[in-house]
C-alpha positions as CSV (number, residue, x, y, z in Angstrom):
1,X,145.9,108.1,178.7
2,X,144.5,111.4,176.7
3,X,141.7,109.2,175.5
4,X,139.9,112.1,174.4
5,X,142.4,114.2,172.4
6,X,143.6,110.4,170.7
7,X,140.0,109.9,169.8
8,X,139.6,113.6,168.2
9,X,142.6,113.9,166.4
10,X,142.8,110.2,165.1
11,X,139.0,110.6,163.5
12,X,140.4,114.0,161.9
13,X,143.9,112.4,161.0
14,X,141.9,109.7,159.2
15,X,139.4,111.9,157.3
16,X,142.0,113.3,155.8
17,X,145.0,110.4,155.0
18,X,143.0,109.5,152.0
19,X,143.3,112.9,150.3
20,X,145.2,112.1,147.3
21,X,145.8,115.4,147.2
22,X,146.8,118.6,149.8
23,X,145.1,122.0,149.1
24,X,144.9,124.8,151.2
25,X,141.7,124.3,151.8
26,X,141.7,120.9,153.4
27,X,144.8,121.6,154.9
28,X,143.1,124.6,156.9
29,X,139.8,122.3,157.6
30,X,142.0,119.9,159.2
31,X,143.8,121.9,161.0
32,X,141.0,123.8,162.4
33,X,139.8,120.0,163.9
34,X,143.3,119.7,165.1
35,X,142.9,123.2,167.0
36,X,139.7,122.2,168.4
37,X,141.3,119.1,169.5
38,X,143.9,120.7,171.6
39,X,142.0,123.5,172.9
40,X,139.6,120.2,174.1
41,X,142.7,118.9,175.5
42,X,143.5,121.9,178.2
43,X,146.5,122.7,175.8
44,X,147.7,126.1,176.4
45,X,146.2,128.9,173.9
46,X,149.8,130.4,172.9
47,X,151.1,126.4,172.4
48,X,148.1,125.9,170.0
49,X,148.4,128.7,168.2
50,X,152.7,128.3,167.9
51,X,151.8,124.7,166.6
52,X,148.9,124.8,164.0
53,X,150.9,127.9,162.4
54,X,154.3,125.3,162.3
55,X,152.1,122.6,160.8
56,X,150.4,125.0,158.3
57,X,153.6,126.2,157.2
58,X,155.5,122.9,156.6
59,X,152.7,121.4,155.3
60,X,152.3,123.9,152.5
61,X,155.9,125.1,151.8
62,X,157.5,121.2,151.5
63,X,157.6,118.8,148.9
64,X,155.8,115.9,149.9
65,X,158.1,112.7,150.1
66,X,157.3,110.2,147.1
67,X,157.0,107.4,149.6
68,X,153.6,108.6,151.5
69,X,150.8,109.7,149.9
70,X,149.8,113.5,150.7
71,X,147.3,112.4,153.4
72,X,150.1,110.7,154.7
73,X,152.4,112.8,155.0
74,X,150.0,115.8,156.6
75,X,150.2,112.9,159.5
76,X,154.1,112.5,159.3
77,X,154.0,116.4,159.8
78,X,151.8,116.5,162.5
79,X,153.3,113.9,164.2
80,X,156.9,115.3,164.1
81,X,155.7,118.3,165.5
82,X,154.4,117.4,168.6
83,X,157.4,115.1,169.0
84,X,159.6,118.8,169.2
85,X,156.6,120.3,170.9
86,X,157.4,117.8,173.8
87,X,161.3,118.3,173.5
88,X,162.1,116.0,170.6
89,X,164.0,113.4,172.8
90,X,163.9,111.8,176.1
91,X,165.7,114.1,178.7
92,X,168.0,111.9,180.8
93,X,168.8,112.4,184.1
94,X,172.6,114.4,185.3
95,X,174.8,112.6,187.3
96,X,177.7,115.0,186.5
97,X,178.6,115.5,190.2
98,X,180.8,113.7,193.1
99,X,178.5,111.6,194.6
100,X,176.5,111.2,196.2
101,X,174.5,113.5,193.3
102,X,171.6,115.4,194.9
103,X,168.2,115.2,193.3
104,X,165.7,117.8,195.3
105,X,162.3,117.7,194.7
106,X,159.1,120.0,195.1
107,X,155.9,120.4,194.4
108,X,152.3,121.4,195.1
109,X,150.5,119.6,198.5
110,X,149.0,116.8,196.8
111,X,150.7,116.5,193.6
112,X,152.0,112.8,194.5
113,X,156.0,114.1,195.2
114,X,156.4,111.9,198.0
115,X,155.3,109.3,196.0
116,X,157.1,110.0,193.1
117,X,160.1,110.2,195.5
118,X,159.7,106.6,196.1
119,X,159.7,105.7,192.5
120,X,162.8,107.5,191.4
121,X,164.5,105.6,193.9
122,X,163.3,102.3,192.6
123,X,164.0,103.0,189.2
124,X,167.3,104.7,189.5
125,X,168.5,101.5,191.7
126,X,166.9,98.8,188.9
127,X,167.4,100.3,186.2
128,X,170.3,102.5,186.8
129,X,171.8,100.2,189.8
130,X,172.5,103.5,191.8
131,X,172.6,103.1,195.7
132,X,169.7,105.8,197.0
133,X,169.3,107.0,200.1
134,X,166.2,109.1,200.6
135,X,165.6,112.1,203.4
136,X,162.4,114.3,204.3
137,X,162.8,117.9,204.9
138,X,159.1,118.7,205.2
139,X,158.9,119.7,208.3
140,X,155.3,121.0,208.2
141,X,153.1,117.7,207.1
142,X,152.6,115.6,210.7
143,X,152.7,112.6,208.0
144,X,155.2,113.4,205.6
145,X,158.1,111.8,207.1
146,X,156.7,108.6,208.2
147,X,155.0,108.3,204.7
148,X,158.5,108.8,203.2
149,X,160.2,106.0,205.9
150,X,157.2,103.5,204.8
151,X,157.5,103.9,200.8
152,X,161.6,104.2,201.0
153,X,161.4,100.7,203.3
154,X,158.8,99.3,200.5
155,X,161.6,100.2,197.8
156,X,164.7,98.6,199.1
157,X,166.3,102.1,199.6
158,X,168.1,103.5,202.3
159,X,166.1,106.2,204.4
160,X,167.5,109.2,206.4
161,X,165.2,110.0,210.0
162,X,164.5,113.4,210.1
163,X,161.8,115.5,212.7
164,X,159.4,118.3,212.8
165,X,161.2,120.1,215.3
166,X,164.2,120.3,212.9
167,X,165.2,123.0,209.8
168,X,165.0,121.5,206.5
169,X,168.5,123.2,205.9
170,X,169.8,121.7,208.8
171,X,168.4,117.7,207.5
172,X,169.5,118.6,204.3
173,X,173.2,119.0,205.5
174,X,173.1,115.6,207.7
175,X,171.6,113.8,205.4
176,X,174.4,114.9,202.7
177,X,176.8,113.8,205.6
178,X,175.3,110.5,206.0
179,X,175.1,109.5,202.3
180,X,178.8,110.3,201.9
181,X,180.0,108.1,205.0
182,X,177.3,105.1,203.7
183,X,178.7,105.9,200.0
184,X,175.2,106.4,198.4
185,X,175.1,107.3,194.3
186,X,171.9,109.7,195.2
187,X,170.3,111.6,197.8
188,X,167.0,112.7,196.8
189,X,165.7,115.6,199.1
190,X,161.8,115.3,199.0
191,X,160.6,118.8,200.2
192,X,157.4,120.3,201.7
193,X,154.2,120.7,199.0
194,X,153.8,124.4,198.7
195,X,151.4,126.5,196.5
196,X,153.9,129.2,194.7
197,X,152.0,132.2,195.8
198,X,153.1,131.7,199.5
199,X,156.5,134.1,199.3
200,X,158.1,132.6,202.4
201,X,158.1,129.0,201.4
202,X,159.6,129.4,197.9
203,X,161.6,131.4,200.0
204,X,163.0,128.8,202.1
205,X,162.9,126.4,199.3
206,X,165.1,128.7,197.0
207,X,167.5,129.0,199.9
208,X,167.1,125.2,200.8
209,X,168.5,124.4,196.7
210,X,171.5,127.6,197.5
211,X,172.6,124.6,200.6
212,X,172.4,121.9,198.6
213,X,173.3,122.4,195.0
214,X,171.2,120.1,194.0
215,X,172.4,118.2,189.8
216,X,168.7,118.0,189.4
217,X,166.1,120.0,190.8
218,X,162.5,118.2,189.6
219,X,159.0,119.8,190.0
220,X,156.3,117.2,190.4
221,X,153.1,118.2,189.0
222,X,149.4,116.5,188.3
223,X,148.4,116.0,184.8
224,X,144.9,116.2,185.0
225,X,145.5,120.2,186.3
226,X,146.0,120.5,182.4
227,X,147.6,124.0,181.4
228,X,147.8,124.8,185.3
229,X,150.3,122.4,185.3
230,X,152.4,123.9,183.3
231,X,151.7,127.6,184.6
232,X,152.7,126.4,187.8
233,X,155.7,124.8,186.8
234,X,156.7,128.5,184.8
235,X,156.3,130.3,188.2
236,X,158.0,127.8,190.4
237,X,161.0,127.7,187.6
238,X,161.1,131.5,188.3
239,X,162.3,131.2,191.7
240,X,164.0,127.7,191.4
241,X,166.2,126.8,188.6
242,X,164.3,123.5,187.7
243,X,166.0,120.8,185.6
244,X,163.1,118.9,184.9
245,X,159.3,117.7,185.7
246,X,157.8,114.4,187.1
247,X,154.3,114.6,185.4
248,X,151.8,112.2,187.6
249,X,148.0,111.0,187.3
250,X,148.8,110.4,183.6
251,X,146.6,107.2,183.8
252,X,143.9,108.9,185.0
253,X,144.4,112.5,182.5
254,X,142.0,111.8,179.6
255,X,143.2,114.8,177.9
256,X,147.2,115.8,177.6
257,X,147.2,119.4,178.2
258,X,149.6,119.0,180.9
259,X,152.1,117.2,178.6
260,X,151.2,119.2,175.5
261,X,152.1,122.4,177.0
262,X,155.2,122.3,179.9
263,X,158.2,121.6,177.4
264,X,157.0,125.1,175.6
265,X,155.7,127.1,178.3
266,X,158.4,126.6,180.9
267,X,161.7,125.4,178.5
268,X,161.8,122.5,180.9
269,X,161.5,118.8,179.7
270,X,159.3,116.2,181.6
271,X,161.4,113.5,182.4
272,X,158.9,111.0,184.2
273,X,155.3,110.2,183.8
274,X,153.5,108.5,186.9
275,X,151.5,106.0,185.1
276,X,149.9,104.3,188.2
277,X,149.7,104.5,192.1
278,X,151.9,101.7,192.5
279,X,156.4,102.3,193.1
280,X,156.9,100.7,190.1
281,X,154.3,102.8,188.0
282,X,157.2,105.4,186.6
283,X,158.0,105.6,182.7
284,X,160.5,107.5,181.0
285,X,158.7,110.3,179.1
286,X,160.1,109.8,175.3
287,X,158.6,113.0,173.2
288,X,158.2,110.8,170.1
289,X,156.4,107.5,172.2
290,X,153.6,110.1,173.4
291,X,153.1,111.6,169.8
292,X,152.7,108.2,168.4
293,X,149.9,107.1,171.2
294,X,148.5,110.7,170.8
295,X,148.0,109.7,167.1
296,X,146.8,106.4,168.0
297,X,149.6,104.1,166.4
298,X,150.5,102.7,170.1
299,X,153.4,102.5,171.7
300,X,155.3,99.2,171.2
301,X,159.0,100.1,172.5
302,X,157.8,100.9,176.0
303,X,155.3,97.9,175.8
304,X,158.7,95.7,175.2
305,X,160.5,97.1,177.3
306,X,157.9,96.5,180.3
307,X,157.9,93.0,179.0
308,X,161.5,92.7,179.7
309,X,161.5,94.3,183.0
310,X,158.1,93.0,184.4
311,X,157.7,89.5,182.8
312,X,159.6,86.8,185.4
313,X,162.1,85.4,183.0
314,X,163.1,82.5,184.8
315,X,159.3,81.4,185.0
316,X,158.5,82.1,180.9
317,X,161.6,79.7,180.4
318,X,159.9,77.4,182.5
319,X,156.9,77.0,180.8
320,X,158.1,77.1,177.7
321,X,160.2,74.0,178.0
322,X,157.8,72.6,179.8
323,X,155.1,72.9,177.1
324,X,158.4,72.1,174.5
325,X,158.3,68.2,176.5
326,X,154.6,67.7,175.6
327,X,153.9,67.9,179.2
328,X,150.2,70.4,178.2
329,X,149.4,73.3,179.9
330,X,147.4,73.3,182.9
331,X,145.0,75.5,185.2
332,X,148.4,76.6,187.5
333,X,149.9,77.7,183.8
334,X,147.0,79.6,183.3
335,X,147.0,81.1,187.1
336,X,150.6,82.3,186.5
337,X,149.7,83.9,182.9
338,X,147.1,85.9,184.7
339,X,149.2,87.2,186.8
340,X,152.1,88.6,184.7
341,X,149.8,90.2,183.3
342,X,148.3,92.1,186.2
343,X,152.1,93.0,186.5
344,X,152.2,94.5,183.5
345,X,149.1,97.2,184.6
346,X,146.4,94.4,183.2
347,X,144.9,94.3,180.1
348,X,144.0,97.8,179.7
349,X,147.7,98.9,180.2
350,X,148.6,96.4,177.3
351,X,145.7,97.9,174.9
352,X,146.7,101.8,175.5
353,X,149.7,100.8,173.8
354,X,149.0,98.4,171.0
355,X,148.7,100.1,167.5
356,X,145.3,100.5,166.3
357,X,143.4,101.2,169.4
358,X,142.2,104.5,168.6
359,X,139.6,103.1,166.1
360,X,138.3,100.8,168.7
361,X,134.9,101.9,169.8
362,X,134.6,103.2,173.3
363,X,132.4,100.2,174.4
364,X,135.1,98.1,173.9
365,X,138.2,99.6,174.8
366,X,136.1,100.3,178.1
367,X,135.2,96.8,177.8
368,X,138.7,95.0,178.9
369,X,138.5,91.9,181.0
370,X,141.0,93.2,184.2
371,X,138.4,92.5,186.9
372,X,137.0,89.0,185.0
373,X,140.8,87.9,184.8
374,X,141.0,89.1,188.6
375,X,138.2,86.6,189.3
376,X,139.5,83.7,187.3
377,X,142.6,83.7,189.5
378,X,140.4,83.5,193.0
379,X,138.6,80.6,191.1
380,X,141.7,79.1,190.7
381,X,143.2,79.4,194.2
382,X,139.9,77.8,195.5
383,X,141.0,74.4,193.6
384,X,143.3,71.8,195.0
385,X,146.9,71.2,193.6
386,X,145.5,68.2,192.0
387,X,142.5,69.7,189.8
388,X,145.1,72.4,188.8
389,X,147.2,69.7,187.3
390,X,144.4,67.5,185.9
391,X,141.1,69.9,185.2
392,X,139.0,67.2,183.9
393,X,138.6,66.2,187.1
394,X,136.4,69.1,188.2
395,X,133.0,67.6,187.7
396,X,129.9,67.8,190.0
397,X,130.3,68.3,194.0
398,X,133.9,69.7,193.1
399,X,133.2,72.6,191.2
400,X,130.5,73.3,194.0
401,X,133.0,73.5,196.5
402,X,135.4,75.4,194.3
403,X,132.6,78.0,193.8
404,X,131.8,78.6,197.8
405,X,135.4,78.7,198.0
406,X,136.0,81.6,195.8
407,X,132.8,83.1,196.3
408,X,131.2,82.9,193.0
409,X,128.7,80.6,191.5
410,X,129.4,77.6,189.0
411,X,128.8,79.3,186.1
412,X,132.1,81.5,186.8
413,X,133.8,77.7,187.4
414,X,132.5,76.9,183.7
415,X,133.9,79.9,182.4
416,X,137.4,79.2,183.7
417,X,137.2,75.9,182.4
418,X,136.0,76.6,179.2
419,X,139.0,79.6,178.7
420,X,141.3,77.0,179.9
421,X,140.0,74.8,177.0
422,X,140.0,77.5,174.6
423,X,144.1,78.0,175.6
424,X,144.6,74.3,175.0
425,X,143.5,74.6,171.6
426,X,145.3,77.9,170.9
427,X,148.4,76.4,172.3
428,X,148.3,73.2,170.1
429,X,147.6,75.1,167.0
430,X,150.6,77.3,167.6
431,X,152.7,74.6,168.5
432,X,151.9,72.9,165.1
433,X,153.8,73.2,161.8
434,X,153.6,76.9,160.6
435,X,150.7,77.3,163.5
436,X,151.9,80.8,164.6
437,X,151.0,81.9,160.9
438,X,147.6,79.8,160.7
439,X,146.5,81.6,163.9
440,X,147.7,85.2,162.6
441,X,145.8,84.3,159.1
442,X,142.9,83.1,161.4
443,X,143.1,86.4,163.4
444,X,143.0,88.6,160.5
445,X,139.2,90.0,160.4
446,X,138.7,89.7,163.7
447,X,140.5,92.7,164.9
448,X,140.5,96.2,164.6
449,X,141.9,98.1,161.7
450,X,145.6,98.4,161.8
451,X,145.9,95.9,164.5
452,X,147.5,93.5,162.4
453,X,151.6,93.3,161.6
């Protein structure tokens, strides 16, 4: 996520932390990187220029605090800047209505609403523990509805039928019926993609919100459209009052402009980033979390907190009292370590928010092993029960047959064996006396700068 703009403004950020003094004249030199960065990044011209004139002037008008050096404290200043560029704090969702509260979405064709339908609805009945019922009033997509039905269905929540032959007005108001009789928290409306020069669909949209009332009215919009994004987002908020903005494709948007500039251009806050195709791939957007992976210092609070959510609990306890009885750890431990971790959006996921990634070389933060961890697990499925349990078993004609069974060669058998060996020996060492801080202290050198606590 805005691998580019992290990559430019960390290298500047770094050039100039070791000042031990700030002058206007390597204030300006940075700041002129910092403008190239963002222009790089698809950030709006009038946001750029608003921001490097707010940096310029704090920079040089403050005294700097006698904790951080000066080079340090040009960081802290940047850094608290594009937190209030982005809104300053996460923007939470209204409920401030007799339910059940109406959410109505919109959008562009193809800017993943429908989707992003889906994955309010999961998240505001896990996290929130809201009862959601969800309704299609596109009446002009063939697909639209069904597409709704399938992802609602795949998400637990309750889905209203609608049809192509009806008014979106006239589902809106059933639906609204239904929801009260079935006592629903939420109804979200998901509404036909439109492009905001066509007069007579923002028409009926505008008069489709008058019906409804909707607490929160939420434009979803593609990241990687960059300043578009928020252009559109101004001239859809000027003929629907919007609340807030679903920003999705942030995985895939190497530069931020999107992010960068909607909070300043339209006076809106984005509430949600889609971090992923799949329904569960929704974060919070938290103004200061985005600054800090922007500067490349990571993101540890939402990594925790999709820990918490994502890691089975019941199955960690499991193994660790298991590995507490001296019982080892074998090849069905390793299986299920994989695959908490492909829950968590793999290895990659986990980098983009660990501190110090930024001065990683590009080789090898494009380097991470998903798709080898991905194969370890078919290698594994291929054995029997009893070689997961006892791996030194797997000798000769077994790992022969393990190999045509995953379709992969021997080699790739030796590989899973040796990583399982090298978790043994991890695992003992940690399990020893102080052998949490031996492997840190062995650790230390090995990793990138800033990497370690």
């Amino acid at each position: 996520m805005f691998e580019n703009l992290t990559d430019r403004l960390s290298r500047t950020l770094r050039n100039i932390t070791g000042k031990g003094k700030l002058s206007e004249e390597n204030i300006q030199e940075a700041l002129q990187e910092v403008r190239k960065s963002l222009l790089e990044a698809d950030v709006a011209l009038s946001v750029v220029t608003e921001f490097i004139d707010k940096v310029k002037a704090q920079a040089l008008g403050q005294e700097v605090d006698a904790k951080l050096t000066p080079g340090q404290y040009f960081v802290k200043i940047v850094n608290d800047s594009l937190v209030e560029l982005m809104g300053g704090e996460n923007s939470t969702l209204s409920f401030q209505a007799q339910p059940p509260v109406v959410f109505l979405v919109a959008g562009l064709q193809g800017s993943g609403k429908t989707t992003s339908c889906a994955k309010l609805a999961r998240y505001l009945q896990q996290q929130l523990n809201k009862k959601v019922m969800l309704v299609s009033a596109d009446v002009y997509r063939p697909a639209a509805i069904s597409q709704l039905e399938t992802v609602a269905r795949e998400v637990g929540a309750e889905f209203f039928p609608s049809s192509s032959d009806q008014k979106p007005a006239a589902i809106a108001r059933a639906a609204i019926d239904a929801a009260k009789k079935s006592h629903q928290d939420v109804l979200i409306v998901d509404t036909a993609g439109r492009m905001h020069i066509d007069q007579d669909m923002m028409a009926e949209i505008a008069e489709l919100h008058k019906i409804v009332t909707p607490t929160e009215t939420l434009f979803v919009v593609d990241s990687m459209t960059g300043q578009d994004a928020a252009n559109t987002a101004k001239a859809f908020n000027d003929a629907l009052p919007l609340t807030g903005v679903i920003l999705t494709k942030i995985d895939g948007d190497a530069r931020g402009g999107a992010a960068l500039s909607i909070r300043e251009i339209t006076g809106k806050p984005i509430k949600f980033l889609g971090v992923g195709e799949k329904l569960d791939a929704l974060e919070l957007f938290h103004p200061d979390r985005i600054a800090s992976r922007i500067l490349g210092m990571g993101d540890v609070l939402t990594l925790i907190e999709e820990i918490e959510r994502k890691v089975d609990k019941e199955k960690a306890d499991k193994m660790a009292k298991k590995l507490a009885k001296g019982k080892g750890f074998d090849l069905e431990d390793l299986r299920e370590q994989l695959q908490q971790m492909a829950n968590m959006g793999g290895m990659a996921g986990m980098l983009d928010k660990l501190p110090g990634m930024a001065n990683m070389p590009k080789e090898v933060k494009g380097a991470t092993p998903d798709q080898h961890f991905k194969k370890m697990v078919v290698v594994i499925d291929s054995m029997t029960r009893k070689e997961r349990q006892r791996p030194a078993l797997i000798q000769g004609s077994r790992k022969r047959r393990i190999a045509d069974g995953s379709g992969s060669s021997i080699a790739d058998v030796n590989k899973v064996l040796k990583q399982y060996d090298k978790m043994q020996k991890l695992l003992k060492k940690v399990k020893g006396k102080g052998g949490m801080m031996k492997m840190m202290r062995g650790l230390q050198g090995k990793l990138p700068p800033n990497m370690m606590p």
